[in-house]
N, C-alpha and C positions, 0 to 999 in steps of 0.2 A: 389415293384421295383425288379431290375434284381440284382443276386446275383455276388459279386464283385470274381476275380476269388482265391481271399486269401477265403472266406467265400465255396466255389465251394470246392476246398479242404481239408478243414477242416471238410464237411461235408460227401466227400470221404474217408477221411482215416476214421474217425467214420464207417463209413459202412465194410471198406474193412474186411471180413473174416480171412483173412492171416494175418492182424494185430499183432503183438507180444502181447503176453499175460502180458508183463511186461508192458505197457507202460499205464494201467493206475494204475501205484504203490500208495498205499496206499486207492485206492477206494475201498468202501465199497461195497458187489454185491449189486444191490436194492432190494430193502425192507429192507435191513439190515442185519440182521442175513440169512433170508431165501433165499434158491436158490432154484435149480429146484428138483423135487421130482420123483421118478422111481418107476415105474408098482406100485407092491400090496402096498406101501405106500402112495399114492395116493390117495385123495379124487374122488371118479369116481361118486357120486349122489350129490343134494345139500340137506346142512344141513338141521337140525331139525331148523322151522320158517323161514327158507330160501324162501317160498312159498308168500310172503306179496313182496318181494323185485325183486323175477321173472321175472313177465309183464314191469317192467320197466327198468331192462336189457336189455331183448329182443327189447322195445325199443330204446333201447340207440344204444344196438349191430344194428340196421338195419340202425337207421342214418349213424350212423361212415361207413357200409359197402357201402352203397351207399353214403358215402363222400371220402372214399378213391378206389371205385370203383369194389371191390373187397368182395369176406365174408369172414368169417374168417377162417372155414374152421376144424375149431375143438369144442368139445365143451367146454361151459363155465359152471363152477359147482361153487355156492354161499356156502359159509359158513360163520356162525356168529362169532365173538367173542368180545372179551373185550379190547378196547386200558389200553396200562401202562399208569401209570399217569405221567404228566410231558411232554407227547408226544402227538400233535396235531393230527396225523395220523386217517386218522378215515377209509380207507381201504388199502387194499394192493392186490397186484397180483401174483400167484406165477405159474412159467410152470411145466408142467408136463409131461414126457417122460414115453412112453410103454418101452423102451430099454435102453437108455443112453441121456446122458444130453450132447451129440458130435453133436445133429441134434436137429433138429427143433422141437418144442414143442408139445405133440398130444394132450392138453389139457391143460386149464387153469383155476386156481382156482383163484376167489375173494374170497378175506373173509374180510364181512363189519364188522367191529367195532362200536356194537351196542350203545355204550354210548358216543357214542361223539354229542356234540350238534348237529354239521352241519347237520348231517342227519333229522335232523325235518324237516328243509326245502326242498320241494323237488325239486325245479330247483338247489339246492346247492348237493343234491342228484343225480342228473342225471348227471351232472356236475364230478362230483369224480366216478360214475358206468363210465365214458364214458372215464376219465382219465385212468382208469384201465385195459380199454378192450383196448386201445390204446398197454399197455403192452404188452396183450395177441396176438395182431398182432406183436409188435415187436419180439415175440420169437416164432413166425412160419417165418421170414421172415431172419433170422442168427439163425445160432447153439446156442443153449441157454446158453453154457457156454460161445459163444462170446460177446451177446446182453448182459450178465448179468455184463460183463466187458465190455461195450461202457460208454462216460463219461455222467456225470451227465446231460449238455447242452442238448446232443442228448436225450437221453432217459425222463427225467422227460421235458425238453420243452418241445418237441414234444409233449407231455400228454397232459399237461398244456395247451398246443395253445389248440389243439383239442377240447378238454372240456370244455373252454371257447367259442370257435367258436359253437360248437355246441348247447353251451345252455347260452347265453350271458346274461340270469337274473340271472344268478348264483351270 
């Protein structure tokens, strides 16, 4: 249905750039601790075993481009690691600036969190690669310090729909 015009704005000032940086006080950047990452610090190839998880990115990456009409326009570098315990999390997104973290991302790293169950499954797997590249469009489309501070509804829904829409055996 057609969005009511209190919902039209809500998802207006969520976008607007100009936004004051204060306003969303006390959120966390997403992912958590990690924000955007500058030039030589920077993951610029994908991890060691990162090679099993590729093809099905690249899948994932061509639906989403051809669902929201557009490619993404940077590339995407896989790295593995190990979720803490205690935390469901089983990937993450994070952008990646050649210059500053004031513009638009020139790269984004996933890094799957090898031991978490969900990923044996693999529609539950393309599912969470698809939520994450979601990410990696939202920080080419705002400055990465403003995407990293939009609130939680915009940023992880948006994921969330996507990645269910796109792979609904998940």
């Amino acid at each position: 249905g057609a969005l009511t015009d209190e919902e039209r704005a809500a998802i207006d000032a969520a976008l607007d750039p100009d936004r004051a940086a204060g306003s969303s006080a006390g959120r966390q950047p997403l992912g958590g601790d990690r924000g955007c990452t500058i030039d030589n610090a920077g993951v610029s190839e994908d991890g060691e075993g990162a090679e099993e998880y590729r093809p099905i990115l690249e899948q994932e990456l061509a639906k989403l481009e051809q669902a929201l009409g557009r490619p993404l326009g940077i590339p995407v570098y896989i790295t593995l690691g190990l979720g803490k315990s205690g935390s469901d999390t089983a990937a993450w997104a994070s952008p990646q600036s050649s210059t500053d973290c004031a513009g638009p991302a020139t790269s984004c790293r996933v890094e799957i969190l090898v031991n978490r169950e969900a990923l044996s499954d693999e529609a539950q797997l393309r599912a969470i690669l698809s939520h994450e590249l979601v990410h990696c469009f939202q920080f080419t489309w705002l400055p990465v310090n403003v995407a990293l501070g939009r609130p939680d509804w915009f940023m992880e829904g948006f994921a969330d729909f996507a990645g269910a829409q796109l792979n609904p055996t998940a």
